[in-house]
Each structure stands twice: as structure tokens, then as C-alpha cells.
ZATIDREN-313485 format. One record per residue (C-alpha): residue number from 1; x, y, z. Coordinates in steps of 0.2 Angstrom, whole numbers, plus 5000, padded with zeros to 4 digits. Example, Ala and Ser with C-alpha at 12.3 -4.5 7.8 and 13.67 -1.06 7.14 Angstrom:
BEGIN
<rec><nr>1</nr><px>5062</px><py>4978</py><pz>5039</pz></rec>
<rec><nr>2</nr><px>5068</px><py>4995</py><pz>5036</pz></rec>
END
This chain:
BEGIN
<rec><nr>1</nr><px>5154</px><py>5219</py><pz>4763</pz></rec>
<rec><nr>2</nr><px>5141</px><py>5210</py><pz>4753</pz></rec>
<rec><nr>3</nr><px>5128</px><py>5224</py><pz>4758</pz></rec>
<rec><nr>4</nr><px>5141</px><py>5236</py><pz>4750</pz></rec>
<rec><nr>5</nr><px>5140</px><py>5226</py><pz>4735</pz></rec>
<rec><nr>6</nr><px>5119</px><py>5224</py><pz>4735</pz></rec>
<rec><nr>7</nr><px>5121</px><py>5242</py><pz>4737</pz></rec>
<rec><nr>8</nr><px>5133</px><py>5246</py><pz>4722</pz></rec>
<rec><nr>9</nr><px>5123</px><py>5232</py><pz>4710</pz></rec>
<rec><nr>10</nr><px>5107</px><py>5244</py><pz>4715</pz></rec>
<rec><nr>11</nr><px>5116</px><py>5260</py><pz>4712</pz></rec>
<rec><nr>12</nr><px>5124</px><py>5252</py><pz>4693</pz></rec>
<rec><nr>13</nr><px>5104</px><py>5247</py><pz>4689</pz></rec>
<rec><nr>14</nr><px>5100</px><py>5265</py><pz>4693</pz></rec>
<rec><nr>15</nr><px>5113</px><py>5272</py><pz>4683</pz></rec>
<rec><nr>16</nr><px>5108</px><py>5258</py><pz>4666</pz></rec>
<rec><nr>17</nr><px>5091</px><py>5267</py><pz>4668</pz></rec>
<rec><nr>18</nr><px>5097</px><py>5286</py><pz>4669</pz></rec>
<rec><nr>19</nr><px>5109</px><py>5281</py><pz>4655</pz></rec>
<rec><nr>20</nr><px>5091</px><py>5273</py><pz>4644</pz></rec>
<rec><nr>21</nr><px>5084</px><py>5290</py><pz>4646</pz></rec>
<rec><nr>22</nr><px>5098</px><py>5303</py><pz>4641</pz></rec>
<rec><nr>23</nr><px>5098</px><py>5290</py><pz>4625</pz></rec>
<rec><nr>24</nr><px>5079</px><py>5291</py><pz>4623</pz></rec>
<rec><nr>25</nr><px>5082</px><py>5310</py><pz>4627</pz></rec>
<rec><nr>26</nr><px>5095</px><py>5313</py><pz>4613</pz></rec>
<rec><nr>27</nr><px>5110</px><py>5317</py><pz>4625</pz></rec>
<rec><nr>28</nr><px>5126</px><py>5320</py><pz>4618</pz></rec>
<rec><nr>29</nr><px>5138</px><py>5311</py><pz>4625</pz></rec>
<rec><nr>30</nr><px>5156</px><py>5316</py><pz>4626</pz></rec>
<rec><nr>31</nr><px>5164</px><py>5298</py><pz>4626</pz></rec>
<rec><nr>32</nr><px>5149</px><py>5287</py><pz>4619</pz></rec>
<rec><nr>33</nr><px>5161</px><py>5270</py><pz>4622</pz></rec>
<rec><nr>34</nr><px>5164</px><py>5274</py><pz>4639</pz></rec>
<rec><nr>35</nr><px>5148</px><py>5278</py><pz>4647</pz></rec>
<rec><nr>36</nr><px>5144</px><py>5264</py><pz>4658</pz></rec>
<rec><nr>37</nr><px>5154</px><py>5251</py><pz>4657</pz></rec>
<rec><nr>38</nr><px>5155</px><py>5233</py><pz>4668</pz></rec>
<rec><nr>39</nr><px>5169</px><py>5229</py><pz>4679</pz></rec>
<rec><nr>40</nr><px>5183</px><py>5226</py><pz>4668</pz></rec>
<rec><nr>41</nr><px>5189</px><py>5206</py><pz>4670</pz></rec>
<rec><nr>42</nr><px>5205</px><py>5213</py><pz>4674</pz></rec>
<rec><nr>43</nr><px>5200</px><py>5226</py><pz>4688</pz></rec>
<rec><nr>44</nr><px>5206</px><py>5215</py><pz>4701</pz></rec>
<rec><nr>45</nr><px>5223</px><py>5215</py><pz>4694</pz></rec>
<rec><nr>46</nr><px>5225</px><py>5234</py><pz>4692</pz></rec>
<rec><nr>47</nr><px>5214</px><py>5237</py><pz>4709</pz></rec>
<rec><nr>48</nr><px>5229</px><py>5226</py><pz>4715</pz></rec>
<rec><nr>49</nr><px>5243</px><py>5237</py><pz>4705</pz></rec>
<rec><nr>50</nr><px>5236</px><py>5251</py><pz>4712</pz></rec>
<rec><nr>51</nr><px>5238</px><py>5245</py><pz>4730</pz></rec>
<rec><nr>52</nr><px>5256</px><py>5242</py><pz>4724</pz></rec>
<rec><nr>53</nr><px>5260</px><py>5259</py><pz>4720</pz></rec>
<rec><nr>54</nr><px>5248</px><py>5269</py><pz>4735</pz></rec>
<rec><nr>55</nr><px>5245</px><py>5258</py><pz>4749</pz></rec>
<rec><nr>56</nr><px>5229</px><py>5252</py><pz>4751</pz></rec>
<rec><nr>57</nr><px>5211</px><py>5255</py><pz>4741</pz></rec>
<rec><nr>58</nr><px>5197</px><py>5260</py><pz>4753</pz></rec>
<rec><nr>59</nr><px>5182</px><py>5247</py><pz>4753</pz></rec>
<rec><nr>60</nr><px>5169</px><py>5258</py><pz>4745</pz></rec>
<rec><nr>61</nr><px>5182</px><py>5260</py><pz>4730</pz></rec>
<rec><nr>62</nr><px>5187</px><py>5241</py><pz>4728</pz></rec>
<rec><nr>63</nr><px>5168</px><py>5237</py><pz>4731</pz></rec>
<rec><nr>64</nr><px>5162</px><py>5251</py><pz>4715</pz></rec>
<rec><nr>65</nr><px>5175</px><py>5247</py><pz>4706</pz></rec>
<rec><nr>66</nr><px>5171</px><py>5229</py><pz>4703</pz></rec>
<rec><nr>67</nr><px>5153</px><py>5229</py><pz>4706</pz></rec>
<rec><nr>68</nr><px>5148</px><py>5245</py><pz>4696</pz></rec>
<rec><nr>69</nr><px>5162</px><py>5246</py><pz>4685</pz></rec>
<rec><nr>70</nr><px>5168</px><py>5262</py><pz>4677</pz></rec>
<rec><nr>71</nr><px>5156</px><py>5277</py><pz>4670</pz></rec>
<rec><nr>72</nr><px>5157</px><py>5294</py><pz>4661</pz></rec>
<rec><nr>73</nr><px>5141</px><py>5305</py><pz>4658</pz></rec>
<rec><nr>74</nr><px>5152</px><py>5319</py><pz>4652</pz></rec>
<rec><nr>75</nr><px>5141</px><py>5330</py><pz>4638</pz></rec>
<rec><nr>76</nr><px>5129</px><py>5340</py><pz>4635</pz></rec>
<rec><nr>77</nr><px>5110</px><py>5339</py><pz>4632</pz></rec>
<rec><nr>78</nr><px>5101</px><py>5347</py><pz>4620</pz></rec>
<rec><nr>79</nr><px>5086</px><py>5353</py><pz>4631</pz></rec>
<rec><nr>80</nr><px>5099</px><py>5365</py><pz>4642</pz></rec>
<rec><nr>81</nr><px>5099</px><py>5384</py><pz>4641</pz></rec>
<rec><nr>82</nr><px>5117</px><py>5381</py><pz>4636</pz></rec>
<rec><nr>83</nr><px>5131</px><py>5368</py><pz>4631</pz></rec>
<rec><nr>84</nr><px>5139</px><py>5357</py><pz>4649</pz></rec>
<rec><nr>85</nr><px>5155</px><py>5352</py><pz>4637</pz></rec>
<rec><nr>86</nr><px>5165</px><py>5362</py><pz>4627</pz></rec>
<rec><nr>87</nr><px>5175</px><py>5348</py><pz>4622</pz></rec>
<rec><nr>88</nr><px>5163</px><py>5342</py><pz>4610</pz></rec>
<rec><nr>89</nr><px>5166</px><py>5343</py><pz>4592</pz></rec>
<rec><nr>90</nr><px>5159</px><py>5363</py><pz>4587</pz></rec>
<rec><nr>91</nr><px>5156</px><py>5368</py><pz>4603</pz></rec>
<rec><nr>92</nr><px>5157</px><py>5385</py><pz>4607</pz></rec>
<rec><nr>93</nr><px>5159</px><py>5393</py><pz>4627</pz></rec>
<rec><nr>94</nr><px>5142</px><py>5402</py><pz>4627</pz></rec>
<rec><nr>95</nr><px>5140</px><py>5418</py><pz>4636</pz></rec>
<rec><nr>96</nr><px>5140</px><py>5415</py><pz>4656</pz></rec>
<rec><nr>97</nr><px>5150</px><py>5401</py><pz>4653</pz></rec>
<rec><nr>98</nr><px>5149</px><py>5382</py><pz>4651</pz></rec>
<rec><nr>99</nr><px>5132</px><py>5374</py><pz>4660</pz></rec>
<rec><nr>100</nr><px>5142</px><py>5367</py><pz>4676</pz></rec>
<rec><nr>101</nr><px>5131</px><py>5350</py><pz>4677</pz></rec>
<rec><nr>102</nr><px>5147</px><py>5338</py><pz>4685</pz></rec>
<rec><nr>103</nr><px>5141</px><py>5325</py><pz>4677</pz></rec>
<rec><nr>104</nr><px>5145</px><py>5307</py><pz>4685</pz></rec>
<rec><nr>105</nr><px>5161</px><py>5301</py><pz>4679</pz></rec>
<rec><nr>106</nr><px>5172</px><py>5285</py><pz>4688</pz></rec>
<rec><nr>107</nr><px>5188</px><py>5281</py><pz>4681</pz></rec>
<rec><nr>108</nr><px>5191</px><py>5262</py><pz>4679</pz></rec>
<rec><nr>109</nr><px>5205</px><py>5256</py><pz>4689</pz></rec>
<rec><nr>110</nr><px>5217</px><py>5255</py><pz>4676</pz></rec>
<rec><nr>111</nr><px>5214</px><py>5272</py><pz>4671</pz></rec>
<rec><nr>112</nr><px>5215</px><py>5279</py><pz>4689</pz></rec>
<rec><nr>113</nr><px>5233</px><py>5267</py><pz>4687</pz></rec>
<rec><nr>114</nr><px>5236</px><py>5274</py><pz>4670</pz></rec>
<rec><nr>115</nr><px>5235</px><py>5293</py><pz>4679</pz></rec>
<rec><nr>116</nr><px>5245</px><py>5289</py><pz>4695</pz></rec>
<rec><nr>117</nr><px>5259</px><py>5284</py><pz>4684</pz></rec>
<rec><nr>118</nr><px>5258</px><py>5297</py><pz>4670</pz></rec>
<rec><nr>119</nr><px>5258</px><py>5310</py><pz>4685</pz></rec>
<rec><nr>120</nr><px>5267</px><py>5304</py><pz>4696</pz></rec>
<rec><nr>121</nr><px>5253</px><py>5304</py><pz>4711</pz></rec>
<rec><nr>122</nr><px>5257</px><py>5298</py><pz>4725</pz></rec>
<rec><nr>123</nr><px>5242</px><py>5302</py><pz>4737</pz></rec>
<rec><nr>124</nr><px>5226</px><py>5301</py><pz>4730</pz></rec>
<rec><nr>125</nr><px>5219</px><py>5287</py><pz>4719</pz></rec>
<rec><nr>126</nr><px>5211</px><py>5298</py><pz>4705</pz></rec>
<rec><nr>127</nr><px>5194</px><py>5294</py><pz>4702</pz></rec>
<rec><nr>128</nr><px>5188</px><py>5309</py><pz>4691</pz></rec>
<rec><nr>129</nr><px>5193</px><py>5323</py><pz>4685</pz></rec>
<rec><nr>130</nr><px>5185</px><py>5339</py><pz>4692</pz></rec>
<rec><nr>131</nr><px>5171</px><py>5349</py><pz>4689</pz></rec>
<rec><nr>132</nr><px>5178</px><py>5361</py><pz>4675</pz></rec>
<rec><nr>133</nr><px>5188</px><py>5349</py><pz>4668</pz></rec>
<rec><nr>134</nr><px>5171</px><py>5339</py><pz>4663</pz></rec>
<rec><nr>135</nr><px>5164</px><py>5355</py><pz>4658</pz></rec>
<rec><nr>136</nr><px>5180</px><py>5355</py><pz>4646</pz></rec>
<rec><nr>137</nr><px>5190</px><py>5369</py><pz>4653</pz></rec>
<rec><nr>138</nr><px>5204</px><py>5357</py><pz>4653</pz></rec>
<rec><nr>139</nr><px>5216</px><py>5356</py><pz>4665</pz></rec>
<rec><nr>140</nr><px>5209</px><py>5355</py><pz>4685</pz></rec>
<rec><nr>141</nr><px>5213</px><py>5342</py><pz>4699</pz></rec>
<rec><nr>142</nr><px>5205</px><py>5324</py><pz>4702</pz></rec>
<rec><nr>143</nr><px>5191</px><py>5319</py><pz>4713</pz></rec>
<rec><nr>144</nr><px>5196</px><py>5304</py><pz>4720</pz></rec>
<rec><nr>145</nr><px>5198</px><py>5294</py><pz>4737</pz></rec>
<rec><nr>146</nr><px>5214</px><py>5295</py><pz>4747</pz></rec>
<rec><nr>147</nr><px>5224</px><py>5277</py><pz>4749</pz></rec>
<rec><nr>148</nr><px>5225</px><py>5269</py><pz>4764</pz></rec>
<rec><nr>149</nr><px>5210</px><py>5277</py><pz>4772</pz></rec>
<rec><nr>150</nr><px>5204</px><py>5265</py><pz>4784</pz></rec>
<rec><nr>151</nr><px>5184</px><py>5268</py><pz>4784</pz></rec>
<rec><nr>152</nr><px>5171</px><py>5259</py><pz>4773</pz></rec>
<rec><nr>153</nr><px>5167</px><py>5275</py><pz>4765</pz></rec>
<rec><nr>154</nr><px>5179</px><py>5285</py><pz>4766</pz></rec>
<rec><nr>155</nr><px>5177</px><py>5304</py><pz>4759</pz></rec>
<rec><nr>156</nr><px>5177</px><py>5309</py><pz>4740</pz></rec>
<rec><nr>157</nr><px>5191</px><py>5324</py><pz>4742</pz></rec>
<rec><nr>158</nr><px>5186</px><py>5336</py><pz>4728</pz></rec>
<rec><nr>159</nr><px>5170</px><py>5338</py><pz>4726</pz></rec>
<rec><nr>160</nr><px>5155</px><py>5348</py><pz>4733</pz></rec>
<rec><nr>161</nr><px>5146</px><py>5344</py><pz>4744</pz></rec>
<rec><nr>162</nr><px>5159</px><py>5335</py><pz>4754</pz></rec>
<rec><nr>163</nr><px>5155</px><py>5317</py><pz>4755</pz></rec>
<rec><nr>164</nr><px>5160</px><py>5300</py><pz>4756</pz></rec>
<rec><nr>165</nr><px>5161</px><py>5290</py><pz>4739</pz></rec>
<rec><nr>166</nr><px>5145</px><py>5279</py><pz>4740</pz></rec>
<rec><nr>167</nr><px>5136</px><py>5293</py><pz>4748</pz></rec>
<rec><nr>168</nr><px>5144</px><py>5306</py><pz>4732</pz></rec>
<rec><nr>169</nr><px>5139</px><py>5292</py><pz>4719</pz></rec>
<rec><nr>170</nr><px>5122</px><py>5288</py><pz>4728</pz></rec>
<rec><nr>171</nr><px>5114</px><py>5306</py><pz>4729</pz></rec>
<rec><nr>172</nr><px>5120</px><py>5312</py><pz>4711</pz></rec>
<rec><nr>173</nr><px>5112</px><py>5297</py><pz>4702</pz></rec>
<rec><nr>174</nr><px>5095</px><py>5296</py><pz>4715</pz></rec>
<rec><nr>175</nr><px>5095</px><py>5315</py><pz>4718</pz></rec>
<rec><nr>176</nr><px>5105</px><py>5322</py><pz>4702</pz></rec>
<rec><nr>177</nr><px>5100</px><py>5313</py><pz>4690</pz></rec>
<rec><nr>178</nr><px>5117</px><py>5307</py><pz>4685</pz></rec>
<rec><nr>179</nr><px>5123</px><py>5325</py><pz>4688</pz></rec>
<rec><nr>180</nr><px>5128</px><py>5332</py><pz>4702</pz></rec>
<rec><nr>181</nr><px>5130</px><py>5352</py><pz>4699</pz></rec>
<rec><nr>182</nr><px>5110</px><py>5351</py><pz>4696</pz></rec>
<rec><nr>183</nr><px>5107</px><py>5345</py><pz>4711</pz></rec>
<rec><nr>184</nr><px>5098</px><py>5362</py><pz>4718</pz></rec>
<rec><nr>185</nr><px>5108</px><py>5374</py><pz>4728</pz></rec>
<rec><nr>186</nr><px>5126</px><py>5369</py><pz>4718</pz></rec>
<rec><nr>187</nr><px>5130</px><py>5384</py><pz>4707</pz></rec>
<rec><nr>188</nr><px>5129</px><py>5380</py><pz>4688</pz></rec>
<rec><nr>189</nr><px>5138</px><py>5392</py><pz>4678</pz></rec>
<rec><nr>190</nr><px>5156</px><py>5389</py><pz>4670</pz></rec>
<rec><nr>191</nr><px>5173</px><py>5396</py><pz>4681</pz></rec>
<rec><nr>192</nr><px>5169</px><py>5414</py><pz>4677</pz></rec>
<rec><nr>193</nr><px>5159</px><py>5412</py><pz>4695</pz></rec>
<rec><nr>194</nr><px>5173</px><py>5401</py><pz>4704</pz></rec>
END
């Protein structure tokens, strides 16, 4: 475990440093408050209430959790051909649709506990929301890991490539950038090409 937690201190460093350039870069963040934040100090307690309600978190999930903390790269940069978030104030759906960027975004623990019991999920600890609903088409499923799933890293249900969570969270910020739908070969155009 404490390689896990090397490896997520390594992965949060990486992150502080993507999240330095899209500043320096001018990016329009979404949630400016909630773009990278530390482990909350009461993550252990709601990681804990959330064992509670779904049986027990995954490893890799506890470990990100209150290592890396919580993040949310949701927005738009000015250098793209088009806007990646139409929820932001003025934006307009360009023609095409919304750039489909998936930016990074990890729920804290309470927030995944805040959506468990708002919805009434009973199967899937919600890490993110999905792809369009970053892109602000609202609505959408969750990205998120399933409680109870015995192995360290287990798989990421809901996103593209399939992967496991450290493996997800790993190639969007070393590969992606921070952004997973620009990682080459993902198709980067609003639901009009679902």
C-alpha cells in the first residue's frame, strides 16, 4: 500500500503542475474553488460512511482519495477551435458540438457520499460525472468504481478506454494532459457523434 501512496503523491505533483500551466495558460475553469484540492481532514470519516452505505471502498479509491485529494479540470481553454463546457457563464453550443476534452474530474468522498444518498445509489461509489455531462450537456451517468471490488485497482466503470482507476487517472494527467478525450484516437466532438 505505501507504493500506492508513493504513486498517488507522484500522480497529485503532476497534476499541481498541469493545473500551474492551464493558469499560466488562461484556462477557464468551470469550478475555480474546486480544482485541485488536498484530502479533506474529514475524508476518512466519510470514506468510512460510504463503506457504511456500499460495502467496502477498493484500495486504489481509499488510497486517491486521501492521498491525492479531490479535483475538477472542468472548462474550457481559450486556445481550442471551440468551447469544452457549455455550462459556463455565456457559453454558446458551437456548431459540431461541445469540444469532448473529458477533463479530470474526482469527487471527494463526501460528495461521492452526498450523491449516493441524493440518488439513491446503491452500486457504484460515483467518482465523476461522465463525459457529456462535463462538457455540460447535463444530465449522464457517473464514472466511478464499484464497492466491494476486491482488487487493488479495480476498473473505472464508465469511461473509455476501459481501465482500472490509477491506470485512468495516471495516463489522462501523464498522457492527456489532465484531459482524457485528447488523448489521440478518443473522438472529440459533442453527443451529436455518440
Amino acid at each position: 500500500m505505501a507504493a500506492l501512496q508513493r504513486h498517488c503523491l507522484t500522480l497529485r505533483a503532476e497534476l499541481e503542475a498541469i493545473v500551474a500551466s492551464l493558469v499560466r495558460d488562461r484556462y477557464v475553469f468551470l469550478h475555480p474553488a474546486q480544482v485541485l484540492l488536498p484530502p479533506a481532514p474529514d475524508a476518512g470519516i466519510a470514506n468510512a460512511a460510504v463503506e457504511a452505505q456500499l460495502g467496502a471502498v477498493p484500495p486504489a479509491l481509499r488510497t486517491l482519495w486521501l492521498t491525492l485529494g479531490s479535483c475538477d479540470l472542468s472548462g474550457t481553454h481559450p486556445a481550442w477551435p471551440r468551447t469544452a463546457c457549455l455550462a459556463l457563464s455565456g457559453a454558446k453550443e458551437p456548431t459540431g458540438g461541445a469540444l469532448m476534452s473529458d477533463p479530470l474530474v474526482i469527487f471527494s468522498p463526501a460528495r461521492a457520499l452526498e450523491i449516493i444518498d441524493d440518488l439513491a445509489i446503491d452500486d457504484l461509489i460515483p467518482l465523476a460525472p461522465d463525459e457529456h455531462a462535463k462538457a455540460g450537456y447535463g444530465g449522464g451517468d457517473f464514472s466511478g468504481g464499484a464497492a466491494g471490488d476486491p482488487d487493488d485497482d479495480p476498473s473505472f466503470r464508465g469511461v473509455k478506454p476501459a481501465a482500472g482507476l490509477v491506470a485512468y487517472v495516471e495516463r489522462t494527467i501523464r498522457i492527456g494532459g489532465g484531459f482524457a478525450g485528447l488523448i489521440t484516437g478518443r473522438r472529440k466532438h459533442g453527443p451529436t457523434s455518440r
